[in-house]
C-alpha positions as CSV (number, residue, x, y, z in Angstrom):
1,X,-9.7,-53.3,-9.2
2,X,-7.7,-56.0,-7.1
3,X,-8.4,-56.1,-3.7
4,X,-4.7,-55.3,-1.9
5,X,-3.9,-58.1,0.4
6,X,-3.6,-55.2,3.8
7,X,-7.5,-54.4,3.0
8,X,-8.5,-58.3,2.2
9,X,-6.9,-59.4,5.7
10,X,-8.6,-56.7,7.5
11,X,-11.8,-57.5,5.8
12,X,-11.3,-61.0,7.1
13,X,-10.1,-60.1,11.1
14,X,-13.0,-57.7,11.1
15,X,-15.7,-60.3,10.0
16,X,-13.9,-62.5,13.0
17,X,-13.8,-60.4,15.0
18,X,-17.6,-58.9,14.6
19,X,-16.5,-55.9,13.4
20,X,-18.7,-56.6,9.8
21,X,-22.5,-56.5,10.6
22,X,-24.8,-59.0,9.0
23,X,-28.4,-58.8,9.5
24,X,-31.5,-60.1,7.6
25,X,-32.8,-58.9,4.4
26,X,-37.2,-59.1,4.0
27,X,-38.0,-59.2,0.4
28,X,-39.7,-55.7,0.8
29,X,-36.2,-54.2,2.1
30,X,-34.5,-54.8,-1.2
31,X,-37.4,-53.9,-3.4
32,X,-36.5,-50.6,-1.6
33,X,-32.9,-50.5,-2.3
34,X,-33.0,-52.3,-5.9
35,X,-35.1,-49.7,-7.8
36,X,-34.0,-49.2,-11.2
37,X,-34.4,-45.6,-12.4
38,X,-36.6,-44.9,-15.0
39,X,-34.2,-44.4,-18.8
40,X,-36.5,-42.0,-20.3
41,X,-34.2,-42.4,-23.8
42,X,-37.4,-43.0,-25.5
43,X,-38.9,-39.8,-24.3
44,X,-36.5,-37.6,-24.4
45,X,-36.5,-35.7,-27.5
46,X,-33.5,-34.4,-29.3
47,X,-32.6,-30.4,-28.7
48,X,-30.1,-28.5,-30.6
49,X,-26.8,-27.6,-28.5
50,X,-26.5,-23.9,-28.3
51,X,-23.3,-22.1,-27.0
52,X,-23.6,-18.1,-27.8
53,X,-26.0,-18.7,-30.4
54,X,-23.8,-21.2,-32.3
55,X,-24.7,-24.9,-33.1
56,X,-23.2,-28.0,-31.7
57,X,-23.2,-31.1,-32.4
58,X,-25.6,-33.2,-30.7
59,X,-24.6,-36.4,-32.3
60,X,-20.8,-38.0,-32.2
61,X,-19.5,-41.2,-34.3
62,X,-15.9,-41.5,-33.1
63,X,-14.1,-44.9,-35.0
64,X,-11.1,-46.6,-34.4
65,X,-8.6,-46.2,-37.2
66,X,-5.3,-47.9,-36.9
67,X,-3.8,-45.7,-39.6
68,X,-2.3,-42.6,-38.2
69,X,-2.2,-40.6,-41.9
70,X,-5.9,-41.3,-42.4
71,X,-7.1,-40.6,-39.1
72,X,-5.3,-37.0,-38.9
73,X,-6.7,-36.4,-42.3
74,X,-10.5,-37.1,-40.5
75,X,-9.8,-35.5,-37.2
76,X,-8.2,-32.5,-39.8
77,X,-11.9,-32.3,-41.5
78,X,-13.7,-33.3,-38.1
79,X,-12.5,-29.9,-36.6
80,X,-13.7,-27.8,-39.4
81,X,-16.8,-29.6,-39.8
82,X,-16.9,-28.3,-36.0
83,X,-16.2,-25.1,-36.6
84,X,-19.2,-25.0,-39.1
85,X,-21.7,-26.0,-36.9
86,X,-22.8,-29.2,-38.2
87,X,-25.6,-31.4,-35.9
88,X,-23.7,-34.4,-36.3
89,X,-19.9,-35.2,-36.2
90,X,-18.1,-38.6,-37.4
91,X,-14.4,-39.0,-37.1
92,X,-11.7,-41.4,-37.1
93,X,-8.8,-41.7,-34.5
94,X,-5.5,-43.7,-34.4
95,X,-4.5,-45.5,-31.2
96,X,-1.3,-42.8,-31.4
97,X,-4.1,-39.5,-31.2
98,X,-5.6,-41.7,-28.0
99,X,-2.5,-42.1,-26.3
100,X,-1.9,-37.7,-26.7
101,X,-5.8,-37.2,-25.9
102,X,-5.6,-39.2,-22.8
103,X,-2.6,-37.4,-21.5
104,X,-4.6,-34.3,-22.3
105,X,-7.8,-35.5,-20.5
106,X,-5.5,-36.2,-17.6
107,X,-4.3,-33.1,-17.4
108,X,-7.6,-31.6,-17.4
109,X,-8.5,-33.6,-14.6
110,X,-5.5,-32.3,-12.5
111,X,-6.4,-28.9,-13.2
112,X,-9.8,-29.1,-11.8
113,X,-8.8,-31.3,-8.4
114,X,-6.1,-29.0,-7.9
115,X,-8.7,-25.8,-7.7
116,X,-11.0,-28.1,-6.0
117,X,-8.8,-28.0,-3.2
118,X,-8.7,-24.5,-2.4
119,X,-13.1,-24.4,-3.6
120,X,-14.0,-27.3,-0.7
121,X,-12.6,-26.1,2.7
122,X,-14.1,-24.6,5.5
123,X,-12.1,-21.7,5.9
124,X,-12.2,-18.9,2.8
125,X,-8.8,-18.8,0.9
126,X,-7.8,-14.9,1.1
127,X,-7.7,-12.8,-2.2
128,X,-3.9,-13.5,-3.1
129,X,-4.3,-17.6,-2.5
130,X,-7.6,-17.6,-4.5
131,X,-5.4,-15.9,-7.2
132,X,-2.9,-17.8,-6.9
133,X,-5.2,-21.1,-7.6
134,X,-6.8,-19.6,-10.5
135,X,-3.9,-18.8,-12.2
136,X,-2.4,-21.9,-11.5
137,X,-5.2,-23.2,-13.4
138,X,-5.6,-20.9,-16.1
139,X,-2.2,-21.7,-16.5
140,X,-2.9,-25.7,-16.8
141,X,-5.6,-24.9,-19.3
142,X,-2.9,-22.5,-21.6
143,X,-0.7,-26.4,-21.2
144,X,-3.5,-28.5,-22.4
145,X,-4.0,-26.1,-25.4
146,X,-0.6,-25.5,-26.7
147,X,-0.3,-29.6,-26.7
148,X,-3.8,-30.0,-28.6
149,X,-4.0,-27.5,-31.1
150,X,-1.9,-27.3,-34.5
151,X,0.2,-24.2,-34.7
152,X,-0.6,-21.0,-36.6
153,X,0.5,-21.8,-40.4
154,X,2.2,-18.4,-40.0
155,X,4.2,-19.3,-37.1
156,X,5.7,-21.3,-34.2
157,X,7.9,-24.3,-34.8
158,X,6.8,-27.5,-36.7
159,X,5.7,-29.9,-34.6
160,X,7.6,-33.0,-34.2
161,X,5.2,-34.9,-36.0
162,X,1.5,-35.2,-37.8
163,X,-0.1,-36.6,-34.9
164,X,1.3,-34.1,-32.7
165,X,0.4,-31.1,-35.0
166,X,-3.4,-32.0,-35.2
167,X,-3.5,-33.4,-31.2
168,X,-7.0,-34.2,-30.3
169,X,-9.4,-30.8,-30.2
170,X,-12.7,-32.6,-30.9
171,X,-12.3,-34.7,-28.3
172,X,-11.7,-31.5,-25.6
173,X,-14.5,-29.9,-27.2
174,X,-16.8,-32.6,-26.5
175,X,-15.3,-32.4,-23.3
176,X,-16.2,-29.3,-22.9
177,X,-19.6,-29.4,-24.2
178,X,-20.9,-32.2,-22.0
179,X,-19.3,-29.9,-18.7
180,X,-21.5,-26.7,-20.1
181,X,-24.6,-28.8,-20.6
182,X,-24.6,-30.3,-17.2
183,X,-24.4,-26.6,-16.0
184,X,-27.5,-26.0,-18.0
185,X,-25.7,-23.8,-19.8
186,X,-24.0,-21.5,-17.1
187,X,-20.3,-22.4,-17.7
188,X,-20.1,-20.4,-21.3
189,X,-23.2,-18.5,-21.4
190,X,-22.9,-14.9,-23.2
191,X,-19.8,-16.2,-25.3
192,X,-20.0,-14.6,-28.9
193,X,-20.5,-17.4,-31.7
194,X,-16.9,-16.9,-33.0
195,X,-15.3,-17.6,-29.4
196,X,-16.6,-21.2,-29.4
197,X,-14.7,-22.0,-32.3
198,X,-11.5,-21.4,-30.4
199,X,-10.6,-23.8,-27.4
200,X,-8.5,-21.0,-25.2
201,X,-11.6,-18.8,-25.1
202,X,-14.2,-21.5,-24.1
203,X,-11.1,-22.9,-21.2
204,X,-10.5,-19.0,-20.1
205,X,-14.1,-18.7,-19.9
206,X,-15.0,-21.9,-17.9
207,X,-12.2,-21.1,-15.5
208,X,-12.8,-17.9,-14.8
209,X,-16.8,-18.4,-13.8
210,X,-15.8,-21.6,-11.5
211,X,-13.5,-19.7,-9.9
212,X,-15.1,-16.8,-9.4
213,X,-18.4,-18.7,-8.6
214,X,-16.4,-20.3,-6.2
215,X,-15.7,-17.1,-4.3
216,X,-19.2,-16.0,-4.2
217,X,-18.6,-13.3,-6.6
218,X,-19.9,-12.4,-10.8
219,X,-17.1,-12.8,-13.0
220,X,-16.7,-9.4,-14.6
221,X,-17.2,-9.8,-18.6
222,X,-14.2,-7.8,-19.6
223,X,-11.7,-10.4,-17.9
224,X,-12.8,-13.1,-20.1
225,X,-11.0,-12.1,-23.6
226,X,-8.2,-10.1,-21.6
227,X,-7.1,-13.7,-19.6
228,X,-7.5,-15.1,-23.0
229,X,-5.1,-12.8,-24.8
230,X,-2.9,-13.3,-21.9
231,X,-2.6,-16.6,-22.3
232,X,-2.1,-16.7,-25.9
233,X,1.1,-14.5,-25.3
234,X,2.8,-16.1,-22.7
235,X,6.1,-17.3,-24.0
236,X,5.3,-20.2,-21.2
237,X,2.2,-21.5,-19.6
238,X,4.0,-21.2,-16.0
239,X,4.1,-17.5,-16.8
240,X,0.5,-16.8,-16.7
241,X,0.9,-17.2,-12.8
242,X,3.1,-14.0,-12.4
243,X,1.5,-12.2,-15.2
244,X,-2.2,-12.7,-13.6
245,X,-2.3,-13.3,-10.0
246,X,-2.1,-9.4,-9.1
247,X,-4.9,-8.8,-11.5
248,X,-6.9,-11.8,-10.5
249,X,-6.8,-10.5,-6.7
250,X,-7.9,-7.1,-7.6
251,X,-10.7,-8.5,-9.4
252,X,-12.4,-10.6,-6.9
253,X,-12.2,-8.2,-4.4
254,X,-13.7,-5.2,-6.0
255,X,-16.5,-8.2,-7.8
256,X,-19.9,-7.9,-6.8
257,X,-21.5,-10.8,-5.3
258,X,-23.1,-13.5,-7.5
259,X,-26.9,-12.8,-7.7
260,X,-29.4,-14.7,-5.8
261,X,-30.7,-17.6,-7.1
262,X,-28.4,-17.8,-10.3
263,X,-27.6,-21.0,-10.0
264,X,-23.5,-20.8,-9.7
265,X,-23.4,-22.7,-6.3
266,X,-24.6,-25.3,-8.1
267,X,-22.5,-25.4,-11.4
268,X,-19.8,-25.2,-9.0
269,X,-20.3,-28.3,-7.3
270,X,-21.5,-30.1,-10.4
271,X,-18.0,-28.8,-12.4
272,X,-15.7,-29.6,-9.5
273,X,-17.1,-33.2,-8.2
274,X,-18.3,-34.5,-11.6
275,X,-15.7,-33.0,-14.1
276,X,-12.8,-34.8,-12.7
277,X,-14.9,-38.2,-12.6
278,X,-16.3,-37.4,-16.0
279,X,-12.6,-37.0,-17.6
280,X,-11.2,-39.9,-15.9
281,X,-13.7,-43.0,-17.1
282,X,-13.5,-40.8,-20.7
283,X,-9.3,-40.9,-20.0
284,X,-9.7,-44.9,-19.1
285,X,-11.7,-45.9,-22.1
286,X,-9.5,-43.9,-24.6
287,X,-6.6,-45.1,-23.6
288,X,-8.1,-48.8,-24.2
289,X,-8.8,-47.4,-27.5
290,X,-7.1,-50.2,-29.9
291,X,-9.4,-52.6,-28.4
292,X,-12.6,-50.8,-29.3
293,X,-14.5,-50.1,-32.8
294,X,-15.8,-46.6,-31.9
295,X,-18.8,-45.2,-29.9
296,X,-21.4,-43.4,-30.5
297,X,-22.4,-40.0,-27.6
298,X,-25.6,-38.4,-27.9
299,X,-27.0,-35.4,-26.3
300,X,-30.9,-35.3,-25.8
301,X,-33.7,-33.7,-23.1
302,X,-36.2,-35.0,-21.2
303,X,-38.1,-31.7,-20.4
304,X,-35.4,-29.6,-18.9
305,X,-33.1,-32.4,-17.9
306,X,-30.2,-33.2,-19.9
307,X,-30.2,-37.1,-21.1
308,X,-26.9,-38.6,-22.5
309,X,-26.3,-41.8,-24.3
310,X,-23.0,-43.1,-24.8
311,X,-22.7,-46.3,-26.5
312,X,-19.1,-48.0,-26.3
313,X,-18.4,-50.5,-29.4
314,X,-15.4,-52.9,-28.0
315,X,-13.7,-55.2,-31.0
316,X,-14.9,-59.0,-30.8
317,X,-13.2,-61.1,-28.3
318,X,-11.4,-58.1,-26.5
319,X,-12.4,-56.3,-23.3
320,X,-12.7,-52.7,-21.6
321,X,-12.2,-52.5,-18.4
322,X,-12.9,-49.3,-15.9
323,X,-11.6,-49.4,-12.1
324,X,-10.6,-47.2,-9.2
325,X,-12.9,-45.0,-9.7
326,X,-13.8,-44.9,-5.8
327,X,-12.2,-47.8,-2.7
328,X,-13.1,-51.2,-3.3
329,X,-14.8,-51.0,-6.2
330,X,-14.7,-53.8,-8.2
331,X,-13.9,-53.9,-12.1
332,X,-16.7,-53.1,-14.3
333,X,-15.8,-54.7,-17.8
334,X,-17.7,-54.0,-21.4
335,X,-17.8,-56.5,-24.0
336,X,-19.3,-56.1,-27.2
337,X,-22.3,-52.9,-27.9
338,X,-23.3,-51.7,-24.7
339,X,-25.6,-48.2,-24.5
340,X,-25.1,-46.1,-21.1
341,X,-27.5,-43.6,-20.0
342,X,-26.2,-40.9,-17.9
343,X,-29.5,-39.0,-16.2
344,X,-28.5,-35.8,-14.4
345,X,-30.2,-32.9,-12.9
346,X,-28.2,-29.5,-13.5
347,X,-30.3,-27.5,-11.3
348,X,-28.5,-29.1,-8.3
349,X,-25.6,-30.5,-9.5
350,X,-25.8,-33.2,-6.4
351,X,-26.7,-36.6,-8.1
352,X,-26.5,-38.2,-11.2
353,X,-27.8,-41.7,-12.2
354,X,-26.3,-44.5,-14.8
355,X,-27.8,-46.7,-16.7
356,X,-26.2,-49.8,-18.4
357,X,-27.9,-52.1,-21.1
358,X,-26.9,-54.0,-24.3
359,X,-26.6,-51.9,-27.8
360,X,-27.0,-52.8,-31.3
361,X,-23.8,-53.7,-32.8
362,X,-21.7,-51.6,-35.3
363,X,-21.6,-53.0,-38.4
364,X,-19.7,-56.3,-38.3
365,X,-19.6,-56.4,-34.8
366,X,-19.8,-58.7,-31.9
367,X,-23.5,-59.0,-30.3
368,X,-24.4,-59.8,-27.0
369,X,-22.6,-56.5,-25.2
370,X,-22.8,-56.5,-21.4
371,X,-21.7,-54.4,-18.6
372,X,-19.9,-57.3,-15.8
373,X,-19.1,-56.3,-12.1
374,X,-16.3,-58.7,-11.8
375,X,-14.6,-59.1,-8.1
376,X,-11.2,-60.1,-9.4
377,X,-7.7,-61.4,-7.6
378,X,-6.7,-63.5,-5.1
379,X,-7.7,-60.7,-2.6
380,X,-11.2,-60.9,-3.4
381,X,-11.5,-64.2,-3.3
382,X,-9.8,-64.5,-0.1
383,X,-13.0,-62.2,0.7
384,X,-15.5,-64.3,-1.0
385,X,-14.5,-67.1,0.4
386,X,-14.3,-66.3,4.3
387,X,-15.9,-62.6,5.0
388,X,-18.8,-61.4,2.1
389,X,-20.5,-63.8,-0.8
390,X,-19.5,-61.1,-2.9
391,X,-21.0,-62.4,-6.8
392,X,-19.8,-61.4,-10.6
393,X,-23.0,-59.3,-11.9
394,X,-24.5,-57.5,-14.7
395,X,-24.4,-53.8,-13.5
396,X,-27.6,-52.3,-14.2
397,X,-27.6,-49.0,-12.6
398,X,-24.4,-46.9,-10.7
399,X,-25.6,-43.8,-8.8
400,X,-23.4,-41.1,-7.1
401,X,-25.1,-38.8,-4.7
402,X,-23.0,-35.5,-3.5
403,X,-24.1,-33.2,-0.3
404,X,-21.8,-30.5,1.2
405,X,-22.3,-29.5,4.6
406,X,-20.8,-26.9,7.6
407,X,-17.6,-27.3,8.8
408,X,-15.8,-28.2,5.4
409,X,-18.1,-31.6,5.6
410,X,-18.3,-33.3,2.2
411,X,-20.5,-36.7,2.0
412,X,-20.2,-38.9,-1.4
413,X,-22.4,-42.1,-2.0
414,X,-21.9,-44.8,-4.3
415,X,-24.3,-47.3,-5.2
416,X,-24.1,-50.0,-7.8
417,X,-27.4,-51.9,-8.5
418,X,-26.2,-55.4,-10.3
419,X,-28.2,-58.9,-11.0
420,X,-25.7,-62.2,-10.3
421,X,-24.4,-64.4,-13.1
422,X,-25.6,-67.8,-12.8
423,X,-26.9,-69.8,-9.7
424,X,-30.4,-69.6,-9.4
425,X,-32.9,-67.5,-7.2
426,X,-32.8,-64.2,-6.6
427,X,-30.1,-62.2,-8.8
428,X,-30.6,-58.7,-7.1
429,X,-27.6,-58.0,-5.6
430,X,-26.8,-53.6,-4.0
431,X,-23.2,-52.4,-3.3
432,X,-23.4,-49.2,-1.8
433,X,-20.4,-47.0,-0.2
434,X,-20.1,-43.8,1.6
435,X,-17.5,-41.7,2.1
436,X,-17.9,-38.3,4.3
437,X,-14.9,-36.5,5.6
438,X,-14.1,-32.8,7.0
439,X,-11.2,-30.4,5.5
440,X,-9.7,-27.3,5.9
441,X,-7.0,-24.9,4.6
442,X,-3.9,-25.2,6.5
443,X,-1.9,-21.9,5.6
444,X,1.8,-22.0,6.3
445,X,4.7,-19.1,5.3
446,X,4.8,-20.3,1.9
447,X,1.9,-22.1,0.7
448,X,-1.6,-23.4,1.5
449,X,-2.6,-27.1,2.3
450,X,-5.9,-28.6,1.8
451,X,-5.9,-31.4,5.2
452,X,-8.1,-33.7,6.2
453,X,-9.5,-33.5,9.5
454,X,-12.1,-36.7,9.9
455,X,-13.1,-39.4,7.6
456,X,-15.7,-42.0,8.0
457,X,-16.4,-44.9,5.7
458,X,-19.7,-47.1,5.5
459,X,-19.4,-49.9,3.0
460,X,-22.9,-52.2,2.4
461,X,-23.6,-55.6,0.2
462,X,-27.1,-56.5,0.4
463,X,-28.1,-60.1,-1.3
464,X,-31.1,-61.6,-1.1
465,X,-29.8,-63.4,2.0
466,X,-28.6,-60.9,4.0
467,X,-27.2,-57.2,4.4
468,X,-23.0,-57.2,5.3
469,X,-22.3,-53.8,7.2
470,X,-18.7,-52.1,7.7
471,X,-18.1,-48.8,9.1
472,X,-14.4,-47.4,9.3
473,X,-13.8,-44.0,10.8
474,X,-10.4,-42.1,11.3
475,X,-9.9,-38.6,13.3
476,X,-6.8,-36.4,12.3
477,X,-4.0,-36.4,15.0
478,X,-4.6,-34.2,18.2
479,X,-8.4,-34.8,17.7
């Protein structure tokens, strides 16, 4: 990300004008913050994926193929391979498929931080707006299918062409299988073996219990294949909102409340704060796809927890770069084979860790991979220069940290553990940022607003030398 030039010349005034803290830093003080987590790759043992009794796989080999006839002919044999259950899945995928499988991860991401903003309010939507929300989304999720999946061979129009009639399925189903198993399970559980196979279903299905999770309230099992069938027969997505939101109200309100202890508090918060971030770094990296070789995802557990490894494979002399995933965060670049970790805990859904090292190279590749934290632009270095001794790292760990509290009060922390390029001493550098602000539901004649009513900002860089504190807070009007 490049620093804008309003928030570098603020970052300057404040440091002259005192408003950036700097204090000391004992040795023992950054052992505390730099504290790598433990990887427990080696440990963890792999567990077969189950989703109504079916198989998944729990290894994926996905390879960059410039050739879009060859790589619809694997993603074609990919998805029945799929279908059969295998343990393992290697396919091929042309920077054209990317392009459509981005859009679609895109839209996913939408979907879910549209419901979002009815879920994380202070005051309860009433039956008809939570209705209205689900249906919306629903409705989103019938989009992203129709604009994945191949039509019926007895029906529909043709498609406009090949890469559009085979889309990007495996893809959403991995997707979709990471979301259920940092849920531990909840988002699909008691879906028949044959349902899986078929990515309305698994959507209607994952909708339905966020949403209804959301309310406080069981999903009832008979609304699963009747949205489902709904969906299918909509002669438009759009439609789904007038066909279901009468039915959808009904529903909640007659619903009995979830059962104590059941866990969907917490696959609520886990879906709705780590699903959009999840689909937007996969979004960013596939649509970098013609500079990468492939990667590699791999699902194991360490006890109960679930332990990921992705391992990105970027072509020799070419770059992958992720940004703006949160304010000021700086570019975080892969070159070459690098192997992340992600380390979660479904049972609360409220932190997850991220572990970065170098990989073994695909075959004929470039050595060496490395994660960089790279402060880039003329912004930055304004910064560097005259406010922080802000220093290009190696990013060893990134942890994100969730709490919800009373009041509609929501409190997300950052913090990226990193080890300086070059010039001597101690490496260990910590960014950490937090963001906590305050909502509610501002309902007008015709629709509902999610608004923010505070929001304060803490943003830390902690050297060896020194710990660079800045604290921005900003109250809604009339408060």
């Amino acid at each position: 990300m490049r620093i804008p030039w309003p928030i570098a010349a603020g970052v300057v005034l404040l440091v002259a004008g005192g408003c950036i803290a700097r204090r000391p830093v004992a040795p023992e003080e950054l052992d505390r913050y730099w504290r790598l987590e433990a990887a427990r790759w080696d440990e963890a043992q792999s567990a077969p994926l189950q989703v109504g009794g079916r198989a998944f796989p729990t290894r994926w080999h996905i390879r960059q193929d410039p050739s879009l006839v060859r790589s619809t002919v694997s993603i074609v044999r990919a998805a029945d391979r799929l279908k059969a259950g295998a343990e393992s899945l290697s396919f091929a995928i042309s920077p054209q498929h990317a392009a459509m499988a981005a859009d679609r991860l895109a839209e996913a991401r939408k979907a879910i931080e549209n419901f979002r903003a009815v879920a994380r309010s202070d005051t309860r939507a009433t039956h008809r707006q939570w209705a209205s929300a689900t249906a919306a989304a629903l409705a989103d999720a019938e989009r992203i299918v129709r604009l994945s999946s191949a039509p019926a061979p007895d029906g529909g129009a043709e498609p406009a062409d090949e890469a559009e009639a085979f889309g990007d399925e495996p893809l959403l189903s991995l997707a979709v299988t990471y979301l259920n198993e940092r849920s531990g399970g909840l988002l699909l559980a008691g879906m028949e073996p044959a349902e899986f196979g078929r990515l309305r279903e698994a959507l209607a299905r994952m909708v339905l219990r966020l949403a209804f999770a959301s309310a406080g309230r069981q999903d009832p099992s008979d609304l699963h294949g009747a949205v489902a069938r709904a969906m299918r027969e909509a002669a438009e997505p759009d439609d789904l909102r007038g066909l279901l939101e009468e039915r959808l109200a009904a529903e909640v309100r007659d619903a009995p409340p979830a059962a104590p202890g059941a866990g969907a508090a917490a696959v609520v918060r886990a879906a709705l704060e780590w699903g959009p971030r999840l689909l937007r770094v996969m979004e960013m990296v596939v649509r970098q796809w013609d500079r990468m070789e492939g990667l590699e995802v791999e699902f194991r557990r360490a006890g109960e927890e679930p332990v990921v490894a992705v391992t990105l494979h970027v072509a020799p002399g070419r770059e992958v770069r992720i940004a703006d995933l949160f304010i000021l965060q700086p570019a975080m670049v892969f070159r070459g084979s690098s192997r992340i970790l992600v380390l979660a805990d479904p049972a609360s859904g409220d932190e997850v860790a991220v572990l970065f090292d170098a990989a073994s190279p695909a075959a004929g590749g470039a050595p060496g991979g490395a994660v960089e934290v790279r402060f880039e632009g003329i912004g930055y270095a304004l910064v560097r220069l005259l406010a922080l001794p802000l220093a290009d790292a190696d990013l060893r760990e990134l942890r994100v940290a969730v709490a919800d509290g009373a009041g509609g009060r929501r409190m997300v922390n950052v913090v990226l553990l990193m080890e300086a390029r070059g010039g001597g001493g101690d490496p260990r550098r910590v960014m950490a940022f937090q963001d906590v602000r305050e909502t509610r539901l501002a309902r007008e004649a015709f629709e509902v607003r999610s608004e923010r009513r505070r929001l304060e900002q803490v943003f830390n860089y902690v050297t060896p030398g020194g710990r660079f504190t800045f604290r921005r807070t900003k109250q809604a009007a009339g408060r």
